[in-house]
C-alpha positions in Angstrom: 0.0 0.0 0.0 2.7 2.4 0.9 4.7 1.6 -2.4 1.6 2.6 -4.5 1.4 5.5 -2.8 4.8 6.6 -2.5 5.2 5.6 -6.3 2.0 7.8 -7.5 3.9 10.7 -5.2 7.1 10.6 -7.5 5.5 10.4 -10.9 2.5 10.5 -13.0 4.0 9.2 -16.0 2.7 5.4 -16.7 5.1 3.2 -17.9 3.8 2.9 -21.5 4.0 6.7 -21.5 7.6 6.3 -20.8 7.9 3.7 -23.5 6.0 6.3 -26.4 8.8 8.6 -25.1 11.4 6.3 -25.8 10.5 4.7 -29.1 9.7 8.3 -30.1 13.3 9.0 -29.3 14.8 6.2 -30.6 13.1 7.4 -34.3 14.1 10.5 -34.0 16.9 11.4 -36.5 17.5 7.6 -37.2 19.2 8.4 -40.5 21.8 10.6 -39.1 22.6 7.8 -35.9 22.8 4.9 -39.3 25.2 7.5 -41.0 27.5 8.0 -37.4 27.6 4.4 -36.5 28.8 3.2 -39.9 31.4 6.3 -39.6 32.5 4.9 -36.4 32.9 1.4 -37.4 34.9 2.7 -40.9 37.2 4.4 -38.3 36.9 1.1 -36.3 38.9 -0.5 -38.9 42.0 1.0 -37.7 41.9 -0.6 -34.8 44.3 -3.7 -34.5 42.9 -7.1 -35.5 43.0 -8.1 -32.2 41.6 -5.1 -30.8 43.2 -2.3 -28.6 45.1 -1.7 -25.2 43.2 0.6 -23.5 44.9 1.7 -19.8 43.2 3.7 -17.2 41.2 0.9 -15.9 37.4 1.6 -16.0 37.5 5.3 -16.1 38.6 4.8 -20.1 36.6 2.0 -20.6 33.2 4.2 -19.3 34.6 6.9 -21.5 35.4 5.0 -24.7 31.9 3.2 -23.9 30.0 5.9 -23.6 31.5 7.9 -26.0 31.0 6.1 -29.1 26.8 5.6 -27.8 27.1 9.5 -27.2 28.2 10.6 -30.8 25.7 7.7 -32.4 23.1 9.0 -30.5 24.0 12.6 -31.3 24.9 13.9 -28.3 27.9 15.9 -29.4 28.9 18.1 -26.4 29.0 14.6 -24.5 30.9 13.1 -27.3 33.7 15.8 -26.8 34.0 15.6 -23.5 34.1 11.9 -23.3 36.8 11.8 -26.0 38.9 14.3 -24.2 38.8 12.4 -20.8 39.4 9.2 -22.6 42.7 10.6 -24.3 43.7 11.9 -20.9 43.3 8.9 -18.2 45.2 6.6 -21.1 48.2 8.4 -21.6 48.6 9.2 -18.2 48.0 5.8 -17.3 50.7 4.7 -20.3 52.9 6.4 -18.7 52.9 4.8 -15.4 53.0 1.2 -16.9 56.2 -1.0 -18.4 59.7 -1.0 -18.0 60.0 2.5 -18.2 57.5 3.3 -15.8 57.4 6.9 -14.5 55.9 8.5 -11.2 53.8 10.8 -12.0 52.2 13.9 -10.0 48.7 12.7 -8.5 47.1 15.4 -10.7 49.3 16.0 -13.7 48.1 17.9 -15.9 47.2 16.8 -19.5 49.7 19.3 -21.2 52.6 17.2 -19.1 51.2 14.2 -20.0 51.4 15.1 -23.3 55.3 16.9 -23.5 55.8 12.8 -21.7 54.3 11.1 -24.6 55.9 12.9 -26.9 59.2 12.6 -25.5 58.9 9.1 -25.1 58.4 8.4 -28.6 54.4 7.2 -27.6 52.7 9.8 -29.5 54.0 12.7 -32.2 53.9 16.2 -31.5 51.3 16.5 -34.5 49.0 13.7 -32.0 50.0 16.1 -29.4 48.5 19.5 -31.4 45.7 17.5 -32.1 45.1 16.2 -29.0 45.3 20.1 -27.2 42.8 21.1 -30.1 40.4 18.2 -28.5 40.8 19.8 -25.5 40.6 23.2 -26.7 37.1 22.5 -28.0 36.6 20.7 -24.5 37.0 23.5 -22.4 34.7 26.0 -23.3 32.0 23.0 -23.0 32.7 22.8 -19.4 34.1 26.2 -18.3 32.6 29.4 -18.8 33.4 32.1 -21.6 31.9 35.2 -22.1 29.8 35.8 -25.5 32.9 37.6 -26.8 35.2 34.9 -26.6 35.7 32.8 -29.9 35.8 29.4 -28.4 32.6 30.2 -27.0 29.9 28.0 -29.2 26.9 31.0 -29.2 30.2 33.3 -30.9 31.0 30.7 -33.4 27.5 30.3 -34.6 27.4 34.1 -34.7 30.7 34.2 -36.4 29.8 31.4 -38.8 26.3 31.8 -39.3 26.2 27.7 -39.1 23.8 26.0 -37.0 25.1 25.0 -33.1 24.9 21.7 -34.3 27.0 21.6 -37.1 29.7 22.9 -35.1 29.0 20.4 -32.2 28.7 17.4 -35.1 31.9 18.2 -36.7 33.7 19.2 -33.2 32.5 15.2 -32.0 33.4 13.9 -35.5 36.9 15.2 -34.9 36.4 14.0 -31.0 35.8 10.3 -32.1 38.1 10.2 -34.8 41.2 11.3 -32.6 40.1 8.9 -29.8 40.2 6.1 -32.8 43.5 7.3 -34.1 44.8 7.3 -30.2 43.3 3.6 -29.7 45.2 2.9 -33.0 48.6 4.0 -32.3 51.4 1.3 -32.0 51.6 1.8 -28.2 47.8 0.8 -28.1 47.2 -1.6 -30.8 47.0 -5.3 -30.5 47.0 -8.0 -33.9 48.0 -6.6 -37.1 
């Protein structure tokens, strides 16, 4: 008796209701989630035959995870943010694996963990500009600028004239496809 009460308290929304919402949703701009899954399994292909290393435990699993159903699903800003973090726990987490393991500061930030990489022949400073454009496009997702900044989205539609979403779109495709390219390096890459 109190269950039935409690539930009718939290919600009017019948389960079936719920389900109209969700197949309604899952509908929704099925073309375009057809066109991003097939352009995340052609960048799939880069992958090694035996799949991928991926360190930084379940943090970069989650991410990788989650990132891929983010940018299928067209959730772009998620997409970015995902990709970024991904990039971040693994080569941090590279870094503190192997031989040549190195101790590295609790919090090091992802501009050392980069200069590392680079140095120790695990990325290439052009994986490294590219990876500090992904999180260029990162931060003013999760940090604050004023309309007058240019890495603020509202100025770069202004700027532009191009739809929020076509910048957020392209900004995940470029997410995604640096997360692949990561995955795929030679440090990362297992099978042929």
């Amino acid at each position: 008796m109190i269950d039935h009460i409690q539930t009718e308290l939290l919600s009017s929304i019948r389960d079936v209701d719920v389900f109209r919402i969700l197949l309604a949703d899952l509908h929704d701009d099925m073309e375009g989630k057809v066109v991003r899954f097939r352009q995340l399994a052609d960048l799939s292909m880069s992958l090694g035959s035996a799949g991928t290393m991926m360190p930084g435990g379940e943090t970069a699993l989650a991410a990788w995870t989650e990132a891929r159903s983010s940018f299928v699903h067209g959730n772009f800003v998620a997409t970015v943010l995902l990709c970024q973090g991904l990039a971040e726990h693994m080569l941090a987490a590279h870094l503190t694996l192997g031989l040549h393991a190195e101790k590295l500061p609790d919090r090091v930030s992802f501009n050392e963990t980069l200069q590392r990489c680079v140095s120790g022949d695990v990325i290439t400073q052009q994986d490294a500009d590219d990876l500090r454009r992904l999180m260029n496009l990162r931060n003013p997702l999760t940090h604050y600028r004023s309309i007058d900044d240019p890495s603020n989205l509202s100025r770069r539609v202004v700027d532009s004239m191009s739809p929020a979403e076509t910048h957020l779109l392209t900004d995940a495709t470029f997410a995604m496809s640096m997360a692949t390219r990561l995955l795929a390096l030679p440090a990362f890459r297992l099978g042929d």
